[in-house]
C-alpha positions as CSV (number, residue, x, y, z in Angstrom):
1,X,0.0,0.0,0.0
2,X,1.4,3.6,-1.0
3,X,1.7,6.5,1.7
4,X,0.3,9.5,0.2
5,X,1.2,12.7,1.5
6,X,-0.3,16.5,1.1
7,X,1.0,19.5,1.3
8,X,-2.4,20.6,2.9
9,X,-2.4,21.5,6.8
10,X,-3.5,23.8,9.4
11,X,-0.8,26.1,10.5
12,X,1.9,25.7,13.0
13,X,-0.2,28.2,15.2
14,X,-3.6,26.4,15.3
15,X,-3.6,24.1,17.7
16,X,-2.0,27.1,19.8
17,X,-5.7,29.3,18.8
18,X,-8.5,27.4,20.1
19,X,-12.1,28.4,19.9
20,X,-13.0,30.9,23.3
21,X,-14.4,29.3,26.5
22,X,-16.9,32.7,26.4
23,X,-18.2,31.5,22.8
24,X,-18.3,28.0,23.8
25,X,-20.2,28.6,27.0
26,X,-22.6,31.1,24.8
27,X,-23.4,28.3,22.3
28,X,-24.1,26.0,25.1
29,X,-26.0,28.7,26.7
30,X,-28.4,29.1,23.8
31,X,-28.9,25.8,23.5
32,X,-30.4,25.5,26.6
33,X,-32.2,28.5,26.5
34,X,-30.2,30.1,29.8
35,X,-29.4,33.4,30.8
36,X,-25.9,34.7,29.4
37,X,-23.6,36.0,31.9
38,X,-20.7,34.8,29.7
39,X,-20.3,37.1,27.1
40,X,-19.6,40.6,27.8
41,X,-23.0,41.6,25.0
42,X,-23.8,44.8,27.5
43,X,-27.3,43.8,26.2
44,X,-28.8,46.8,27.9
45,X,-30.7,49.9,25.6
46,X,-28.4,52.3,23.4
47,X,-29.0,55.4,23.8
48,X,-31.4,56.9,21.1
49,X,-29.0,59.4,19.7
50,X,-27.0,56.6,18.5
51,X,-29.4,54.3,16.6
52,X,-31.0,58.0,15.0
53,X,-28.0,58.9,13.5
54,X,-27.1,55.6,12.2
55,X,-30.3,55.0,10.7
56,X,-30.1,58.0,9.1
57,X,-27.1,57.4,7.6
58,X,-28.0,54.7,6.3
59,X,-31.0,56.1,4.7
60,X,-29.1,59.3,3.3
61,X,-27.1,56.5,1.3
62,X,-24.0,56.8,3.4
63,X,-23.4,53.0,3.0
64,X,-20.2,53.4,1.0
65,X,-16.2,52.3,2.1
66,X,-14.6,55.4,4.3
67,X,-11.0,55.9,4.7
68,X,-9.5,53.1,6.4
69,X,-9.0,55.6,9.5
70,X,-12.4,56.3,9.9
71,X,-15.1,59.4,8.6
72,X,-13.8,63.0,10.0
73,X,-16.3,63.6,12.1
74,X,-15.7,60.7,14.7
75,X,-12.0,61.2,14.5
76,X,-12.9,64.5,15.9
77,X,-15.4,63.5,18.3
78,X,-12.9,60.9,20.0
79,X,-10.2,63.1,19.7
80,X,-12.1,65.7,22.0
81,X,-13.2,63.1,24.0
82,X,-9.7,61.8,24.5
83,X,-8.5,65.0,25.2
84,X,-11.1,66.3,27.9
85,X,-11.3,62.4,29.6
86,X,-8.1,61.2,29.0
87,X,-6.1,64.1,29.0
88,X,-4.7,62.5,25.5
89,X,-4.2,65.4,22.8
90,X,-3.8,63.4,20.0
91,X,-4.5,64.9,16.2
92,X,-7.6,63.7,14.3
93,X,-5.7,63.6,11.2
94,X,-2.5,61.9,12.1
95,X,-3.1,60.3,15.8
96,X,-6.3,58.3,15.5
97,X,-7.6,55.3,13.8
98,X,-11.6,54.0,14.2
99,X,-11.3,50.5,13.7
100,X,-13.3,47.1,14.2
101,X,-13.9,46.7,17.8
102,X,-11.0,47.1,20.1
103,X,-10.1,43.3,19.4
104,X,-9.1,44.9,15.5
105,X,-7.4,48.3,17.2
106,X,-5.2,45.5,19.0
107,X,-4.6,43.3,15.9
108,X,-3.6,46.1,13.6
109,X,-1.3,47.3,16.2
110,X,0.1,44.1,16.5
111,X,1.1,43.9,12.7
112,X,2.2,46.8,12.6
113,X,5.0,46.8,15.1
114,X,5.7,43.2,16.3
115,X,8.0,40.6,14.8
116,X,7.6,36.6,15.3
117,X,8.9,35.7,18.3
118,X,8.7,39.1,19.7
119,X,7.8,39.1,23.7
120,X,4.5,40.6,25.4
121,X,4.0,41.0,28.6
122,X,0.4,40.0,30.0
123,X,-1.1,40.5,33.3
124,X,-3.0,37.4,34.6
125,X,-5.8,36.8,34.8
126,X,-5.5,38.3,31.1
127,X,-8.4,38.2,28.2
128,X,-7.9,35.1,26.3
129,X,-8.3,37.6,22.8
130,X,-4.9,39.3,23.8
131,X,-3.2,36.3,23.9
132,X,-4.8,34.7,20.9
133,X,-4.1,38.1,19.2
134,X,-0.2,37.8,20.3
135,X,-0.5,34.1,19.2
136,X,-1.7,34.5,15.7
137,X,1.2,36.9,14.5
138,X,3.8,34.1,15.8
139,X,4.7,36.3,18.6
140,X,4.7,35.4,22.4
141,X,2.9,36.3,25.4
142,X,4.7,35.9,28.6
143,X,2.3,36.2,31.7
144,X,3.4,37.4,34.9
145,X,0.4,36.5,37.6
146,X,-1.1,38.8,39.6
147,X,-1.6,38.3,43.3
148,X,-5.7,37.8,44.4
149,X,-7.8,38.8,45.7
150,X,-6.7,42.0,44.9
151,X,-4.9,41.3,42.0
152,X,-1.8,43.4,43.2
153,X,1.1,43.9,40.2
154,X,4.7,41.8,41.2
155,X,7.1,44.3,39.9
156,X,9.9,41.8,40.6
157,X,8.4,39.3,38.8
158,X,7.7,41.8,35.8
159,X,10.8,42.9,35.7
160,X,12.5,39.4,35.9
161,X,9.6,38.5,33.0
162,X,11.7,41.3,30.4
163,X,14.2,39.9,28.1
164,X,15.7,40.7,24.8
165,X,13.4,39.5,23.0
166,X,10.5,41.6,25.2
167,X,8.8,44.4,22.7
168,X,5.6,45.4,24.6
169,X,3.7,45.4,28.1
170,X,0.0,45.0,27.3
171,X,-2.0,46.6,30.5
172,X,-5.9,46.4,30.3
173,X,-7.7,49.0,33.0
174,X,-10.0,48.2,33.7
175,X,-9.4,44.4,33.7
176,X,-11.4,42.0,32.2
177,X,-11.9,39.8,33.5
178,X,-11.1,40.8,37.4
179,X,-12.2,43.8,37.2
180,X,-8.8,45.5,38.5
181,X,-8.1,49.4,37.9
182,X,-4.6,49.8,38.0
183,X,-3.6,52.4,40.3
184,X,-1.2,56.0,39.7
185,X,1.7,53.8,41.2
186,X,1.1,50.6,39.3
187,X,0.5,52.1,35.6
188,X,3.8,54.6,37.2
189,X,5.7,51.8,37.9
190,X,5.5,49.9,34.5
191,X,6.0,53.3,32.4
192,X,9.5,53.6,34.2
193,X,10.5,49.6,33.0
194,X,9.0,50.1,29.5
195,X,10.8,53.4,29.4
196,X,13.9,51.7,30.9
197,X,13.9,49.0,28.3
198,X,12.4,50.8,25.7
199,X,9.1,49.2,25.1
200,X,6.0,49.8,24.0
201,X,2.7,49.6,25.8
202,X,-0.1,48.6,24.3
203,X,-3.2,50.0,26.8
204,X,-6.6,48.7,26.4
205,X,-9.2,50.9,27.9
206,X,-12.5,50.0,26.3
207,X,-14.2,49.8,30.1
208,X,-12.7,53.5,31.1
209,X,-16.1,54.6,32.0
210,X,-17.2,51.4,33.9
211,X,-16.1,52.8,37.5
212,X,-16.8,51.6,40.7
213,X,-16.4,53.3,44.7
214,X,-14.9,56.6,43.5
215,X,-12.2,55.0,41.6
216,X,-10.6,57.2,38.3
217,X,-9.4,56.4,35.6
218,X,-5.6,57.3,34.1
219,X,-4.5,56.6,30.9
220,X,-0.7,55.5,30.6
221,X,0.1,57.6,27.4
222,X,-0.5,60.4,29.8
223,X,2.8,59.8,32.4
224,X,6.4,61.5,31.5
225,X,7.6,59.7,28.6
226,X,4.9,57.5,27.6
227,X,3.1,59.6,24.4
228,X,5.3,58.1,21.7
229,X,5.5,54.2,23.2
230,X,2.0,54.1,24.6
231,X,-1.2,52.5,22.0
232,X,-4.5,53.3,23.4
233,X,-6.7,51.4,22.7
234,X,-10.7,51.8,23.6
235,X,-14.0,52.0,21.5
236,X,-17.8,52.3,22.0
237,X,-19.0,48.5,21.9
238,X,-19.2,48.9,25.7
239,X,-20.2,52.6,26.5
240,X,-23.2,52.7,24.1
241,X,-23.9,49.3,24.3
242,X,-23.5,48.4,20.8
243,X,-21.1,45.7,20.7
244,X,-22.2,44.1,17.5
245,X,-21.5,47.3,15.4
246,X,-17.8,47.0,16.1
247,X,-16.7,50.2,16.7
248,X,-13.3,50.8,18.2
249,X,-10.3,53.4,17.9
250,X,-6.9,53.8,19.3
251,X,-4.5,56.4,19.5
252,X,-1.2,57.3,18.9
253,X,2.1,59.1,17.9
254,X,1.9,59.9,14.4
255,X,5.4,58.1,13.4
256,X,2.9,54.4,14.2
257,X,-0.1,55.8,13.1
258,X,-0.2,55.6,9.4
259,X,1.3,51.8,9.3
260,X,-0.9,50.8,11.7
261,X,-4.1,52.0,9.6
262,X,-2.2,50.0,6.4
263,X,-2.3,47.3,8.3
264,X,-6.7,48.2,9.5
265,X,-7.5,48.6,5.8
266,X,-5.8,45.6,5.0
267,X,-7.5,42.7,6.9
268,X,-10.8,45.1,7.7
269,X,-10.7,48.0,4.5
270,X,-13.1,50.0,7.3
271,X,-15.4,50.0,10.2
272,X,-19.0,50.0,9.3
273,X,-19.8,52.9,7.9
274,X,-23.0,53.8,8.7
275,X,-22.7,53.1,12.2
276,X,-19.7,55.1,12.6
277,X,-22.3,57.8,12.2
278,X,-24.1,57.2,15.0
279,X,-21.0,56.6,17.3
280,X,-20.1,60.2,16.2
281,X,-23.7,61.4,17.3
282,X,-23.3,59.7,20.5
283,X,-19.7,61.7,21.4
284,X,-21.2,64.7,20.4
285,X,-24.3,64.8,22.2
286,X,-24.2,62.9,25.2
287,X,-22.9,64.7,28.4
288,X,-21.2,64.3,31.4
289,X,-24.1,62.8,32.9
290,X,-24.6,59.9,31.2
291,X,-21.5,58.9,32.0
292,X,-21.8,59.3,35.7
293,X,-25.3,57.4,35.7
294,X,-23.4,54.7,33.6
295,X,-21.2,54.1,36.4
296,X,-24.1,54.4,38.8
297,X,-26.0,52.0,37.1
298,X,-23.4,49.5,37.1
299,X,-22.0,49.7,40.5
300,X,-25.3,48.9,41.7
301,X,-25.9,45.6,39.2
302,X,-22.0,44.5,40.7
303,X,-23.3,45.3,44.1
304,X,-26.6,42.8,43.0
305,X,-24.5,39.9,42.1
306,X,-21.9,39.7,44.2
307,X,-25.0,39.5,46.9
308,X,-26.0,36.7,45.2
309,X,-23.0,34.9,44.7
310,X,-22.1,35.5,48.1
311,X,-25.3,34.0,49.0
312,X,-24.7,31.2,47.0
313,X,-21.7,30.0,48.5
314,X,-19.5,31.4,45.4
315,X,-17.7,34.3,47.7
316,X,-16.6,37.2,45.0
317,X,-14.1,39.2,44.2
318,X,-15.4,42.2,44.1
319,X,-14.4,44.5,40.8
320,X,-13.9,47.9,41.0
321,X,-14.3,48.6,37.1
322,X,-15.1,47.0,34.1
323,X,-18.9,44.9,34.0
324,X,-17.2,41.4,35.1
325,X,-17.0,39.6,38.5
326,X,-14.6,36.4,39.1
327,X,-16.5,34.4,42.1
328,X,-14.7,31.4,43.9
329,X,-16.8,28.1,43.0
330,X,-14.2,25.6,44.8
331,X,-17.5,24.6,46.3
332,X,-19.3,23.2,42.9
333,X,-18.3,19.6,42.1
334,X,-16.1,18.8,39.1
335,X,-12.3,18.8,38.4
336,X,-12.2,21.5,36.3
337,X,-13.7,25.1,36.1
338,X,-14.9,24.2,32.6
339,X,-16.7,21.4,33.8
340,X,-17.9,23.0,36.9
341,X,-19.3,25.8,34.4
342,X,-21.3,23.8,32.8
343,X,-23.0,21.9,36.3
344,X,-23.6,25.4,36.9
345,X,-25.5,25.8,33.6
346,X,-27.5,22.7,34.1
347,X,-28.5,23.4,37.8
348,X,-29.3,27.1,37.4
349,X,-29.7,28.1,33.3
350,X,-27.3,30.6,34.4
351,X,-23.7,30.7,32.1
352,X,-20.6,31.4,33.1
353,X,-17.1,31.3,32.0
354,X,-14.2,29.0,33.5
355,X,-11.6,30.6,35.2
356,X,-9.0,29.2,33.0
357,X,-10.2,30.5,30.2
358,X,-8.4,33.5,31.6
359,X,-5.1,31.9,33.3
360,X,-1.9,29.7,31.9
361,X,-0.4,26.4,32.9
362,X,-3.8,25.0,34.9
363,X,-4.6,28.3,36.5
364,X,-8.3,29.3,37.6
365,X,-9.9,25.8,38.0
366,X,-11.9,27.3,40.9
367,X,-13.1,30.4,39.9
368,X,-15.5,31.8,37.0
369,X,-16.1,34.8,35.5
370,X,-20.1,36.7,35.5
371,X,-21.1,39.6,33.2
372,X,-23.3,42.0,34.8
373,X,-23.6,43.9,31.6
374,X,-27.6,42.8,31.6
375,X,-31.1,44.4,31.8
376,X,-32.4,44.8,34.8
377,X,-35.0,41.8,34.4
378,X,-32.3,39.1,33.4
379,X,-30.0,39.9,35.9
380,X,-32.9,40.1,38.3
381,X,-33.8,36.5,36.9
382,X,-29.6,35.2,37.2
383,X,-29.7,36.4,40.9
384,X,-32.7,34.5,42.0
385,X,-31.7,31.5,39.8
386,X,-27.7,31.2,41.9
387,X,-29.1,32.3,45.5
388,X,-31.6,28.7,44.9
389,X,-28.8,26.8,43.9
């Protein structure tokens, strides 16, 4: 009998980039007909202003390609939003790129100034798309563990985690999925290595208005030094609770700016136009106030579930940012979290995500991760469904 051979595989990096424990858990979830505290969906109302202006782009006609860095007047709206929040003066012209969802910002990026077998630095517990992101360019993440349950930052062990070979830090604050804000002296701390060792930092602040107990915000680009080696990365997917229009941004120093959108028009040609309308709109017209009652509202849903999961035997850690909770279930039955998430399913209808969804080498097999980005009535209905189990 003759071997035959092919020429026809999957890549080297495959096997490395498997299909998301949140995306799993939301399949299993719908087939069951549960209640979807995976996926961060922030399922709640848009505000009106948006979905106007969008649907009246679209009627207008304005359904056509725009430049790969997105129409003029949201460059200008997040570029006076970055500068009045963020304290980031960055030029609409030369500094910004609107892109597809943060998850594209962070991929374009990555193109643009990473090498195969470049080094990046990840905090755990770290999003599983950063890693995948770092993974499908042939680059590496390295993970240096942060310490629960506050999820304190081990300069030594960062600093011992930098090598030759190290290109970026990647620093998401607020944290998905702990929840973590990282503090003056933390994001101070890390600007002085990347500065020492001349890195870059890629920042990922899509949850930068998703504040809890009086805690602020600081962007990194904004410390001595850290302008030209800082990406900033956020987007509206999360604020206006649109996240299927995929509308992200980051910012920049000009001398990155104009590869990185080479490398956006390349595997995406453009955000969707029409709704880039309506994220515009929603810049423009909402004020201050929606932002506070954002935060309001949410502090109060993470106040609601970490009740419940306390009540429940599943003791949280409790977030102060972002619209995610990581709850100890050591006490559910199973060997691993994944299998522990779905008992959970079963029992309640209730879907979560395993805890090592979002940690290396065997990491998080007694924790999960809840979304509190809900309405009011299926959150209401979560709760009550976890304090009976």
């Amino acid at each position: 009998m003759s071997t035959v051979t092919t020429q026809r595989h999957l890549s080297q990096i495959s096997p490395l980039v498997l299909q998301s424990e949140i995306r799993s858990m939301s399949v299993e979830c719908d087939r069951v007909g549960g209640i979807n505290l995976a996926q961060g969906v922030c399922d709640t109302e848009m505000p009106s202003v948006v979905a106007d202006a969008a649907i009246n782009a679209i009627r207008a006609g304005l359904n056509t390609y725009t430049r790969q860095d997105g129409i003029a007047s949201l460059r200008e709206a997040i570029a006076a939003k970055m500068s009045s929040y963020n304290g980031i003066h960055a030029d609409p012209n030369t500094e910004i790129v609107v892109t597809t969802g943060a998850t594209g910002a962070l991929y374009a990026a990555a193109l643009a100034l990473l090498n195969p077998g470049d080094e990046v630095i990840l905090f755990e517990p770290y999003y599983g798309y950063h890693s995948n992101t770092i993974l499908s360019i042939r680059a590496r993440p390295v993970i240096v563990s942060l310490s629960a349950p506050d999820w304190q930052v081990d300069f030594d062990a960062l600093r011992k985690a930098i090598t030759p070979r190290t290109r970026a830090i990647l620093v998401n604050t607020p944290c998905n999925p702990s929840g973590k804000v990282f503090s003056l002296d933390e994001l101070q701390s890390i600007a002085n290595l990347a500065i020492e060792h001349d890195l870059f930092v890629f920042a990922d602040e899509i949850y930068e208005y998703f504040l809890f107990d009086n805690t602020g915000h600081i962007s990194i680009a904004t410390l001595p030094g850290m302008a030209d080696r800082t990406i900033t990365i956020s987007g509206l997917s999360k604020t206006f609770s649109i996240t299927g229009w995929r509308i992200g941004y980051l910012t920049a120093s000009s001398q990155w700016v104009p590869t990185i959108g080479y490398f956006n028009d390349l595997v995406y040609v453009c955000s969707p136009g029409p709704l880039q309308y309506g994220a515009a709109a929603g810049l423009v017209a909402l004020s201050e106030n929606f932002y506070k009652d954002l935060a309001i509202e949410y502090q109060q849903k993470r106040d609601q579930i970490c009740a419940a999961l306390l009540d429940a035997g599943m003791p949280p850690s409790v977030p102060h940012g972002a619209y995610y909770v990581l709850a100890d279930v050591s006490k559910i039955p199973g060997k691993t979290s994944a299998e522990k998430a779905r008992k959970l399913l079963a029992a309640t209808g209730v879907a979560a995500v395993a805890g090592s969804a979002f940690f290396a080498n065997g990491g998080g097999e007694d924790l999960m991760r809840f979304c509190f980005g809900k309405k009011p009535e299926a959150l209401d209905r979560a709760c009550e469904a976890l304090r009976k189990f």
